[in-house]
N, C-alpha and C positions, 0 to 999 in steps of 0.2 A: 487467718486467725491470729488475734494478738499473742504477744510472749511475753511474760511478765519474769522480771528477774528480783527475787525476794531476798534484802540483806535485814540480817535478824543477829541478836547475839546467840552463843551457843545455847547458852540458859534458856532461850525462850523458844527452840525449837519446836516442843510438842505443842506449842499454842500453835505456832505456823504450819505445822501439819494437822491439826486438830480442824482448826480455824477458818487457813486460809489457803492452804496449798486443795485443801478437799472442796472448799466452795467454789473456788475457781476451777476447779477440774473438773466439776462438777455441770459448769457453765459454760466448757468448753473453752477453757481459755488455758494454755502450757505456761508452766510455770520453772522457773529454773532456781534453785536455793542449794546450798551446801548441804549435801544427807549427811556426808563422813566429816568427821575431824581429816582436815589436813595437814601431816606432821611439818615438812619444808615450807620456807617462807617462798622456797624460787617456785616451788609447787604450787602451792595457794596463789599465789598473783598470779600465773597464765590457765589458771584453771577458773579466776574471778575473771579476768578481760575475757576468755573465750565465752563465757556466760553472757558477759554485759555487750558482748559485742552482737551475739544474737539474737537481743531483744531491745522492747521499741518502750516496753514499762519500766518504770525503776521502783517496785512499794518496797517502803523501809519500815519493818515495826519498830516502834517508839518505847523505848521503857531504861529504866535507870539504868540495867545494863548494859543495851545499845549504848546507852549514853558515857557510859566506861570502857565500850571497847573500843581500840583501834582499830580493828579489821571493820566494823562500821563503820565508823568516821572515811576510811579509806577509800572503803567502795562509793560512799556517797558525793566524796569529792570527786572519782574518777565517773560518775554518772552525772553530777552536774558541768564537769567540765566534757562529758559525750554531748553535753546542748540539745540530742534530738528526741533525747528519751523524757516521757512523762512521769513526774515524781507522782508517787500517791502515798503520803503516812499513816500509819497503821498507832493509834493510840491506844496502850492496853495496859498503864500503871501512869499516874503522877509521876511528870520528871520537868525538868526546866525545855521546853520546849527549843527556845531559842538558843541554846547552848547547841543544836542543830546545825544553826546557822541557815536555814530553810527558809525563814523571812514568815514563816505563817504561826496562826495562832490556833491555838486546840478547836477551833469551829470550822479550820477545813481540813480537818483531819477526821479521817473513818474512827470516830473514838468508841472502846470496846467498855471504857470504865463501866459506865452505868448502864446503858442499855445492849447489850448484844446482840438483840432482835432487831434492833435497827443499824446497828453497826451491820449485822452480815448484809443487808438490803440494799445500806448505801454503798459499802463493797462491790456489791455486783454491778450495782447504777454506774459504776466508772465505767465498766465495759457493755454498758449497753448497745450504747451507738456504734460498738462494734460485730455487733453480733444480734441486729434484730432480724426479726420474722421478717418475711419476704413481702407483706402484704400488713399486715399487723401493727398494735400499736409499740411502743418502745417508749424507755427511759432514759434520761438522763445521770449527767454523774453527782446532781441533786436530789434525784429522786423525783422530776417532774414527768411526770406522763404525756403523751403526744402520741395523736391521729396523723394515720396519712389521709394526706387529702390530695384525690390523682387530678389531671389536667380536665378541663374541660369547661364545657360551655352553659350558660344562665342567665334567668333574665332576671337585671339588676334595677334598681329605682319602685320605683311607683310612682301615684297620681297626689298623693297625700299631704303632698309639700311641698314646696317651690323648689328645693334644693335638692329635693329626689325625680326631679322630672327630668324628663320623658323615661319612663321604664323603657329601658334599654336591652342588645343583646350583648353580650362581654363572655371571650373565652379568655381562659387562663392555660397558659401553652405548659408549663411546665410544672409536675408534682412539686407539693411541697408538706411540712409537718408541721402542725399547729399544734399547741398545749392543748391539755383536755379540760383542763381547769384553767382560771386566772394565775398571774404569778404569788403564789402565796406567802405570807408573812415568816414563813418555815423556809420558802427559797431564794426569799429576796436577802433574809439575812445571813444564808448559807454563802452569797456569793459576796455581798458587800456590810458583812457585819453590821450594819444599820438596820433600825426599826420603826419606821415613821409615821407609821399607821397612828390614827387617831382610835381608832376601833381594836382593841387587845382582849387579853387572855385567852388565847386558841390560836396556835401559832397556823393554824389549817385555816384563818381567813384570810380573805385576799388582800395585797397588801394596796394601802391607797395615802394619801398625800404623796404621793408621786409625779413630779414634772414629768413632759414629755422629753427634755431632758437627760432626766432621771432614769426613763424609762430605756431609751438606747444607750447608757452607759451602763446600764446592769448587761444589756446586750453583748456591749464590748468586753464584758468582766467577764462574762459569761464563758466567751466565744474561747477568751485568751485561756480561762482556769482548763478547757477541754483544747487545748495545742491546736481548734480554729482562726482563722485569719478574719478580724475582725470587723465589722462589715460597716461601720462608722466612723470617719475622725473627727473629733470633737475639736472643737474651739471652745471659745469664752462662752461666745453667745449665740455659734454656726454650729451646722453639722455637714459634712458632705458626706455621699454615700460612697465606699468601695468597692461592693456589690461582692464583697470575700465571702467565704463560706461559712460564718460565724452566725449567731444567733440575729434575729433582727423583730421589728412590732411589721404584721402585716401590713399589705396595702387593704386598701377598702374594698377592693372587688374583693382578694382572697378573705377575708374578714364575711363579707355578707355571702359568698359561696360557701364555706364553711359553715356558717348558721341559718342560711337554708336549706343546705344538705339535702339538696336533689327537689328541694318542692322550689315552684315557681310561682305561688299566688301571691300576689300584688303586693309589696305592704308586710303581707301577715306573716303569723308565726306560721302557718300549718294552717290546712282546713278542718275547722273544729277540734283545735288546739286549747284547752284549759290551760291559761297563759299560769294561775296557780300553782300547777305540777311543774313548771320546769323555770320559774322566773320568780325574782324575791324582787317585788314590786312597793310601791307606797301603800298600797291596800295591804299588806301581809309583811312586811318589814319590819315592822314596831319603831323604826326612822334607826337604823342600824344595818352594820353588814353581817353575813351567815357565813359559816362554814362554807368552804367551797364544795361542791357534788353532793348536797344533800338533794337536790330536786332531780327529773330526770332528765339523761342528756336525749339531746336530739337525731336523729337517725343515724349520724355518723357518729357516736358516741362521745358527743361535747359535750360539758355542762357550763354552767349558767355564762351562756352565752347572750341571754338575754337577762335584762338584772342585777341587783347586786352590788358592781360596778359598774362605769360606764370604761370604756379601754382605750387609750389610744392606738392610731394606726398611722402609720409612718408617712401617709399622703397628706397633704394641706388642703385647707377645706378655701372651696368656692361658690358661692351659690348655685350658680349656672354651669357648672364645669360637665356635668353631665348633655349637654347642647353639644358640644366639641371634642367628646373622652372618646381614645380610641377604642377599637372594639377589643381589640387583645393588649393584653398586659396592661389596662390603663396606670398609669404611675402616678397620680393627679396633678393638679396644677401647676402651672411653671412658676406664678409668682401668689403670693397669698399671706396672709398676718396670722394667722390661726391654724393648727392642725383635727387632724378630723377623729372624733369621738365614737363609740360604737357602743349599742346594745343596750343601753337605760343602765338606770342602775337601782337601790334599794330604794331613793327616793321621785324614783319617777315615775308616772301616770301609765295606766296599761298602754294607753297611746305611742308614748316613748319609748316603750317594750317592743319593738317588731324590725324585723331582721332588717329591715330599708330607711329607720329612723336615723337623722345624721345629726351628732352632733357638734360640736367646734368651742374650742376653747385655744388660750395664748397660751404657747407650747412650757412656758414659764411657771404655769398656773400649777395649783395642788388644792387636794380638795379633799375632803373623806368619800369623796362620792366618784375619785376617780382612781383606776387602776389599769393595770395592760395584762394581757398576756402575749409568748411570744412565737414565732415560727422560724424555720427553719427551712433551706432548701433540701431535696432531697438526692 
């Protein structure tokens, strides 16, 4: 169970018991904070180290007072130079942020100003990945939702297209956790303050002018903002993989197991699937992107996994690669110009729409018509 160690000024203590000590307790997560004024200075510092040394969180509520006190500033220095422990800011009045000295800015901070209904949600999304169901879906510390999706075996391809042939058999040996939605314009800019979408006003749509790129450094932002080991190193214009426990874009098997979700017919969505209820196609689009999860998800509770946008998946597309992909873990091609696209998107033909459709674009490319979502091992 995590342990969260809370430095507050004295002033703002009933907010951190009102607020934050009860929501977290709430959720199962221990909490450590000063209840008593403590009168000695040699008293106060081995009763603050004995705190901080017990715990593996550090939230600091944020407000003009913090921001005058010394025993704040104190403890924040003495947790940032612990190295091991996770910062989380606690925003709950207008103050100079960076008089902190925290390096961040009010958009990754739990800010309590205006909304508090979503401040206490994204609070708790810190410790989601700490403390999810046993089988169940869970959140992140953005608030993105994610399926498991256990090991197992499927038949991948179809007849439909050069590039999906031979339907194939492909197990996937080890569980993993896929978003239930796209990465959306609400969590792409939670992690890298950018907003590049061509398609606005509704921060709940999915975000797109996104490289593939783009796509694994949000990964890597991701991975670092939640204390995992990043599963990309980036160059100029390379990526190599480090297979760390950080956020990452599927492969293409877990991509089309995950959106066929236990059905095996050839191609399709489903047998006698109304591709309308669950995919924002060229026919029903109006040539634009929707909200994400307005339509239904599919049997393992994904949404628009077909539609929408199209997403990249961290294999490189080949035409023929399915002639020579192993049967477990395929990881795709050793060498290739182009990475491989998945699930149609708002502008594409129902054709385009179905779990075995492949599509390939230069990893460089951006479009309003593309976007990712990501996974996770478990």
């Amino acid at each position: 169970m995590p342990r969260v160690f809370i430095s507050h000024a004295t002033a703002d203590r009933a907010f951190v018991e009102r607020e934050v000590v009860a929501a977290l307790s709430a959720f199962g997560v221990e909490t450590w904070y000063c209840k008593d004024d403590i009168k000695t200075g040699e008293e106060w510092e081995r009763s603050i180290h004995r705190g901080l040394h017990g715990c593996d969180w550090f939230l600091i509520v944020l407000s003009r007072r913090s921001l005058d006190s010394p025993w704040v500033r104190r403890e924040l220095h003495w947790a940032m130079e612990k190295r091991q422990q996770r910062i989380v800011p606690v925003l709950i009045e207008d103050c100079d942020l960076y008089e902190f000295h925290l390096g961040l800015g009010p958009i990754q901070c739990v800010d309590f100003r205006a909304r508090p209904d979503e401040a206490r949600r994204r609070l708790l999304h810190a410790w989601a990945g700490e403390t999810p169901g046993p089988n169940g879906p869970w959140e992140n510390s953005v608030g993105m939702p994610f399926a498991r999706i256990k090991a197992g075996t499927f038949m991948m391809g179809s007849d439909d297209a050069a590039d999906e042939r031979p339907a194939h058999r492909v197990t996937i040996t080890r569980g993993y956790s896929l978003g239930v939605v796209p990465v959306t314009q609400r969590h792409y800019q939670a992690v890298t303050g950018l907003t590049p979408s061509h398609f606005r006003g509704d921060e709940d749509l999915p975000v797109e002018q996104v490289s593939w790129f783009d796509a694994v450094a949000f990964c890597n932002a991701l991975s670092l903002r939640e204390g995992r080991s990043p599963f990309y190193e980036l160059g100029d214009k390379s990526v190599r993989v480090l297979a760390g426990d950080g956020y990452r874009l599927p492969t293409e098997a877990e991509w089309e197991r995950a959106c066929r979700a236990g059905d095996d017919s050839l191609g399709a969505s489903g047998p006698g699937t109304d591709l309308d209820a669950i995919a924002w196609h060229r026919g029903i689009s109006q040539g634009r992107t929707w909200r994400v999860g307005l339509k239904a998800a599919n049997a393992w509770g994904l949404h628009d996994m077909l539609g929408n946008v199209w997403e990249w998946c961290q294999d490189g597309h080949a035409t023929h690669y399915y002639l020579s992909s192993p049967e477990a873990d395929p990881p795709g091609p050793p060498r290739f110009t182009t990475r491989c696209l998945r699930g149609g998107g708002w502008g594409s033909s129902p054709q385009g729409c179905r779990s075995s459709c492949r599509g390939q674009a230069p990893p460089e490319e951006r479009g309003p018509h593309i976007g990712f979502r990501v996974a996770v091992g478990d």
